[in-house]
N, C-alpha and C positions, 0 to 999 in steps of 0.2 A: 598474576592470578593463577593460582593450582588449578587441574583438570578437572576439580569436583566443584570447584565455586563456577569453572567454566560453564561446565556442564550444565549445572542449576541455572545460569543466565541463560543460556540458550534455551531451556525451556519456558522460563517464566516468559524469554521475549516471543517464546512461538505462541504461547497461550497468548499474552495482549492479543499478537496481530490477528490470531484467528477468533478471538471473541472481538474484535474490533471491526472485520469483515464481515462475520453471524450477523454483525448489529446492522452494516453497512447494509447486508443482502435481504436481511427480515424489513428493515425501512421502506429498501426500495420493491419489494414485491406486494408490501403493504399498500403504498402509496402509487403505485403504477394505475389502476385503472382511474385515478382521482382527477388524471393527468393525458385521458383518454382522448379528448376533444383540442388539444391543441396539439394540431399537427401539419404538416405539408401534405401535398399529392402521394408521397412516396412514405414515409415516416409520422409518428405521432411520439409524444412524451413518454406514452406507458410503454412502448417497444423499446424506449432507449431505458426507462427505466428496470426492465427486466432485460437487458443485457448487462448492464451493471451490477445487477442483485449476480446473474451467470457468472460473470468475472469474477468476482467476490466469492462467491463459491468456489469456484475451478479454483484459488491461491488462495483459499483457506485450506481446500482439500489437500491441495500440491503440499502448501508446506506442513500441514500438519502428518502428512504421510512422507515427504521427505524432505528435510529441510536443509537444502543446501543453499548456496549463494545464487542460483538464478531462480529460484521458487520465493528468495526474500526479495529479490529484486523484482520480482513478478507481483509478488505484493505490494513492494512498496508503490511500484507506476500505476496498480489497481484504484490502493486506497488514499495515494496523495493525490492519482487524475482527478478521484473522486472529489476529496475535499476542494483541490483548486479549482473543478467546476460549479459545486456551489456556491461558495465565497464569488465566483468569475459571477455568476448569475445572480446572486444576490445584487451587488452593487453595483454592475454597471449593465446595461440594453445593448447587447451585442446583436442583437436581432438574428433575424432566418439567415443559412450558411448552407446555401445550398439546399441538400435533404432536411438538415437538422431544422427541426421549427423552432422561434423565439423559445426562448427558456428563460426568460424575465423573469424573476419573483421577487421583488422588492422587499419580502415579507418574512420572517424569522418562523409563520406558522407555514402545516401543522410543525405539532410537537417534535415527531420523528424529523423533520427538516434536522433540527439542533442537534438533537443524537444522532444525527447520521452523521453530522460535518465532525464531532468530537469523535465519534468513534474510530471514521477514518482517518482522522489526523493524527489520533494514540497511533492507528495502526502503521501507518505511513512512518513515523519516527521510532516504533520499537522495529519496524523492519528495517528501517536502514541500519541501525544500531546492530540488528542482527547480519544484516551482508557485513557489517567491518568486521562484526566478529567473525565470522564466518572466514570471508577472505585474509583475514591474520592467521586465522590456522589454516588456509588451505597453503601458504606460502612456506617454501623451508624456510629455517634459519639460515642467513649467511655461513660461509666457514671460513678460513682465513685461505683455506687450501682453494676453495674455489673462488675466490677474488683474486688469488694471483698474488698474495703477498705472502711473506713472511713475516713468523711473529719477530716482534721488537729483540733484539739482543739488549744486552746491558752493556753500559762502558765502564771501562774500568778507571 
């Protein structure tokens, strides 16, 4: 791939993952205080949902202002913890963990539930896509000089 097709990949993948985080963090500050009343002594749902929507924020910000291989990788652990905690809480009753209250939901509503899980899951897969890119150009190319060999002669 030339540096201009490069190029253009690496931005259509920072756009997914930052309109995929926007969605991730609009859901969760939408849907936090719905989420107000189940809680422990220490913790309740709409605190953990508005540190989430924070996260989401802080690695969309990161990478959309610099986008190197640990801001895609900050992304990605943001927007795939995210997804793998809904799908975790969707399907199975992990119950209270300590601080964390039951985060049960058996239930695909509301709406933003859905678009939250799709949106971190684009974003979780176009960021990782972007750290391989990323970390392929941040490494040289081999040369034969620094592997210590010489190039092949021919036989006669």
């Amino acid at each position: 791939m030339d540096a201009r097709k490069r190029s253009m990949m690496q931005v259509a993948l920072v756009v997914v993952v930052v309109v995929g985080l926007v969605i991730d963090a609009w859901v969760h500050l939408d849907l936090a205080s719905a989420f107000k009343n189940n809680k422990t002594s220490t913790l309740n749902e709409a605190e953990l949902f508005r540190a989430e929507a924070v996260g989401a924020i802080v690695a969309a910000l990161a990478l959309a202002v610099r986008p190197r291989r640990w801001t895609a990788a900050l992304a990605f652990v943001v927007a795939g913890g995210g997804a793998a905690l809904v799908v975790l809480y969707r399907y199975v009753n992990v119950g209270k963990i300590g601080p964390i209250p039951n985060m049960y939901d058996p239930f695909w509503g509301p709406a933003g539930k859905t678009l939250s899980v799709w949106g971190e899951a684009i974003a979780a897969l176009a960021a990782a896509g972007l750290f391989v890119m990323l970390h392929a150009q941040a490494r040289p190319a081999p040369s034969n000089a620094a592997a210590g060999s010489r190039s092949p002669q021919l036989s006669r």
